[in-house]
C-alpha positions as CSV (number, residue, x, y, z in Angstrom):
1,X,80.8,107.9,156.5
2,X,84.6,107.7,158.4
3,X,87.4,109.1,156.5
4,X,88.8,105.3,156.1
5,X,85.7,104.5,153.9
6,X,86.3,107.9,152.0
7,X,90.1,106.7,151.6
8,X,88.9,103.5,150.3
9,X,86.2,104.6,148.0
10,X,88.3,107.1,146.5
11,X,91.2,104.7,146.2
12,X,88.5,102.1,144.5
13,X,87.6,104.6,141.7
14,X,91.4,105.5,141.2
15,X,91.9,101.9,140.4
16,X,88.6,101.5,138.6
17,X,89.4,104.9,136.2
18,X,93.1,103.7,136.0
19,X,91.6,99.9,135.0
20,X,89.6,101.6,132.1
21,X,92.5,103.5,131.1
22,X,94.7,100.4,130.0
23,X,92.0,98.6,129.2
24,X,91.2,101.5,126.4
25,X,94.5,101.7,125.9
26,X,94.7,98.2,125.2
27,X,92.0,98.0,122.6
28,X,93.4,101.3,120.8
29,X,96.4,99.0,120.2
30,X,94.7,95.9,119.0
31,X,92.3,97.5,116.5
32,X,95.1,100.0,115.4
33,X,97.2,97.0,114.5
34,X,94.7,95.0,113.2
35,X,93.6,98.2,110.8
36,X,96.9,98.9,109.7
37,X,97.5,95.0,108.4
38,X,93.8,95.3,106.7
39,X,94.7,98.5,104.9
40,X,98.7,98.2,104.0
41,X,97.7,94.3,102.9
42,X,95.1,95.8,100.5
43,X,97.2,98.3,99.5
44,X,100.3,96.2,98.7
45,X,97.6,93.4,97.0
46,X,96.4,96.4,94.7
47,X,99.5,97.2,93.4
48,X,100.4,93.7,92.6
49,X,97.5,93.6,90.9
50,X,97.7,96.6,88.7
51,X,99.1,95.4,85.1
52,X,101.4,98.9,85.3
53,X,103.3,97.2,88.1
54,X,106.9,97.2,87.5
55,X,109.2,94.7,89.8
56,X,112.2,96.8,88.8
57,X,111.2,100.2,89.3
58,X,109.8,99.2,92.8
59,X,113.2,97.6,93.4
60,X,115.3,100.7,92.9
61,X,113.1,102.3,95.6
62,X,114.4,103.0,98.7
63,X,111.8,102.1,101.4
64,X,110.4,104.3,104.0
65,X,110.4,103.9,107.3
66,X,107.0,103.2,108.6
67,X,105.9,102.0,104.7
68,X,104.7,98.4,103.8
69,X,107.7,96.6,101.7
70,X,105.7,93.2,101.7
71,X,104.3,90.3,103.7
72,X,105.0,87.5,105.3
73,X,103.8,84.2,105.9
74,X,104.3,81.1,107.5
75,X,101.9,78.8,106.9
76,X,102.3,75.7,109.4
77,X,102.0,77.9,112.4
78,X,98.9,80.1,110.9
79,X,101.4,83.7,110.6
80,X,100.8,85.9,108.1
81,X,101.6,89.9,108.4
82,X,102.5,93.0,106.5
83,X,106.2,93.9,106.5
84,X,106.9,97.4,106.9
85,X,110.3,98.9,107.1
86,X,111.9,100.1,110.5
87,X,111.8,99.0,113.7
88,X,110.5,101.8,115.6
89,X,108.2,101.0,118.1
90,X,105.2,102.6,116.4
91,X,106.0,100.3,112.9
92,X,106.5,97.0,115.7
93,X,103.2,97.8,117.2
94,X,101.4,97.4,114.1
95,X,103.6,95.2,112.1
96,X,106.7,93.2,111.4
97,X,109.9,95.4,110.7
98,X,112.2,94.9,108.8
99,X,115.5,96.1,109.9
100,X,117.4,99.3,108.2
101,X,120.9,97.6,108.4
102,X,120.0,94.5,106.3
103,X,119.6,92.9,103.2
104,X,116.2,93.9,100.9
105,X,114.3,90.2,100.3
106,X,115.8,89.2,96.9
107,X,119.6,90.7,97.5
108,X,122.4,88.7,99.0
109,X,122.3,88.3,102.5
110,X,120.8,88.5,105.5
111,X,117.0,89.6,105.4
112,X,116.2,90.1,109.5
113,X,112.9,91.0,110.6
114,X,111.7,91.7,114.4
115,X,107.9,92.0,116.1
116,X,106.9,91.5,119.5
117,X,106.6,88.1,121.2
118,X,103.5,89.4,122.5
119,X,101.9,90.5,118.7
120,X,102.5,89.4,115.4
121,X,105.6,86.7,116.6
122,X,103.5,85.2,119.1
123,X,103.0,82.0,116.4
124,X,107.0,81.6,116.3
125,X,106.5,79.6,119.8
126,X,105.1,77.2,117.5
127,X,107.8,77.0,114.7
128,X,110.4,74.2,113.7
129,X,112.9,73.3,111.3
130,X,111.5,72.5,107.8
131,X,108.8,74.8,108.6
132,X,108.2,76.9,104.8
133,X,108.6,80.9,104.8
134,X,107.5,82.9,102.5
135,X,108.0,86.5,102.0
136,X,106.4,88.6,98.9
137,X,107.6,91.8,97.8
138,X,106.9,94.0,94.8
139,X,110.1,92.3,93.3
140,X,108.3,88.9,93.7
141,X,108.0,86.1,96.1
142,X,110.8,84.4,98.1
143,X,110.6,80.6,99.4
144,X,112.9,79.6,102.9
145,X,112.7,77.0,104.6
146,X,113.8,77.2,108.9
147,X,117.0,75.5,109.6
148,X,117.2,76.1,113.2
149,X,116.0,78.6,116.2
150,X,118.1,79.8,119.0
151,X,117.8,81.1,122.1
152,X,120.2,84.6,122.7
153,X,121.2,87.6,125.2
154,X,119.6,91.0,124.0
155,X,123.5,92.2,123.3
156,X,124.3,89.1,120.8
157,X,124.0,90.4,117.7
158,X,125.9,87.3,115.6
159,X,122.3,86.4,114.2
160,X,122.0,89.9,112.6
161,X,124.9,89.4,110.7
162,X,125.1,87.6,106.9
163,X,126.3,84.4,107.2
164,X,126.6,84.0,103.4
165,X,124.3,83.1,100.3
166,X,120.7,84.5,101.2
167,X,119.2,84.1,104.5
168,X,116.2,85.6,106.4
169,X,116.2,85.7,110.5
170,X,113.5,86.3,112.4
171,X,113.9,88.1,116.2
172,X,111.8,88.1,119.0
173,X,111.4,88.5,122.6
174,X,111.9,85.3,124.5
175,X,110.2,83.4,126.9
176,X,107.0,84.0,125.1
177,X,105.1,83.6,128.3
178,X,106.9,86.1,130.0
179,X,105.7,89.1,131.6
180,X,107.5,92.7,131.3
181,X,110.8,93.1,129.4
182,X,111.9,89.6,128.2
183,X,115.9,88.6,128.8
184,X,116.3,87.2,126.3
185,X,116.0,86.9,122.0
186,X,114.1,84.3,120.4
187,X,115.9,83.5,116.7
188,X,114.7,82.1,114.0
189,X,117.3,81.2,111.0
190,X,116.1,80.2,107.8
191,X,117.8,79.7,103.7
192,X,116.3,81.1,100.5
193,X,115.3,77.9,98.7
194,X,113.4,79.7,95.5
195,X,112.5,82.7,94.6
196,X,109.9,83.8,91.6
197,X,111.1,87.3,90.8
């Protein structure tokens, strides 16, 4: 055997142990996310459930970082996910974050919540204005309905802000079809229409 078909074997079984890697890797992610939604849904559904439940006392709670505050879901374009708060890349991996510096769902303001184009937002190419929102907490259920979606640099930060009454936004990487580190912010703007608390 030459030392070019050495070269090329080993180089073949780099690739090959490199390809089994990321492929591992890969399926880590999915089935990690996947459990985490099963288990923090259940969770959250259980203490909905449980007649000791208290809306208020689970309101004066801060949230932790990491934790399941609720779920969301958007009918129309078949989304429905755990919340959790934070938006650290381990809590984005596995579910949708809600953002530290905004309003809780049922406050005044501006609710904003992020997950990748790639994940849990990937229905969000599908959504339009009238489309129904709803996000349940353990202070009760809130009902928007999408006014618009917009199309932003990663450094504007206008949607994150309240633009009055109660409003949730939705972020995500844009195009959805892109590959690597997207230029650009996919935002979704929506208006608290009811809210059973």
């Amino acid at each position: 055997m030459s030392r070019t078909d050495r070269l090329v074997r080993l180089v073949a079984r780099v690739l090959l142990a490199t390809g089994l890697v990321a492929l591992g890797y890969a399926t880590y992610v999915v089935v990690d996310a996947r459990r985490y939604q099963a288990v923090e849904r259940q969770q959250f559904d259980d203490r909905q459930d449980d007649p000791r439940h208290d809306g208020i006392v689970a309101a004066a709670i801060a949230p932790v970082d990491g934790h399941a505050i609720g779920a969301i879901q958007i009918p129309r374009i078949g989304l429905s996910a755990v919340v959790a708060q934070g938006d650290s890349t381990l809590t984005l991996r596995r579910a949708v974050g809600h953002l530290a510096d905004s309003s809780l769902p049922g406050d005044a303001g501006n609710v904003v919540l992020a997950a990748h184009r790639d994940g849990l937002f990937r229905p969000l190419k599908d959504i339009r204005a009238g489309d129904a929102i709803t996000l349940t907490t353990s202070r009760g259920a809130f009902a928007y309905v999408v006014e618009s979606t917009s199309i932003v640099s990663p450094t504007n930060i206008d949607a994150l802000r309240p633009h009055g009454g109660r409003t949730l936004t939705l972020v995500t990487c844009f195009p959805f079809s892109y590959l690597g580190s997207s230029p650009e912010r996919f935002i979704v703007r929506a208006r608290e229409i009811e809210s059973a608390r």
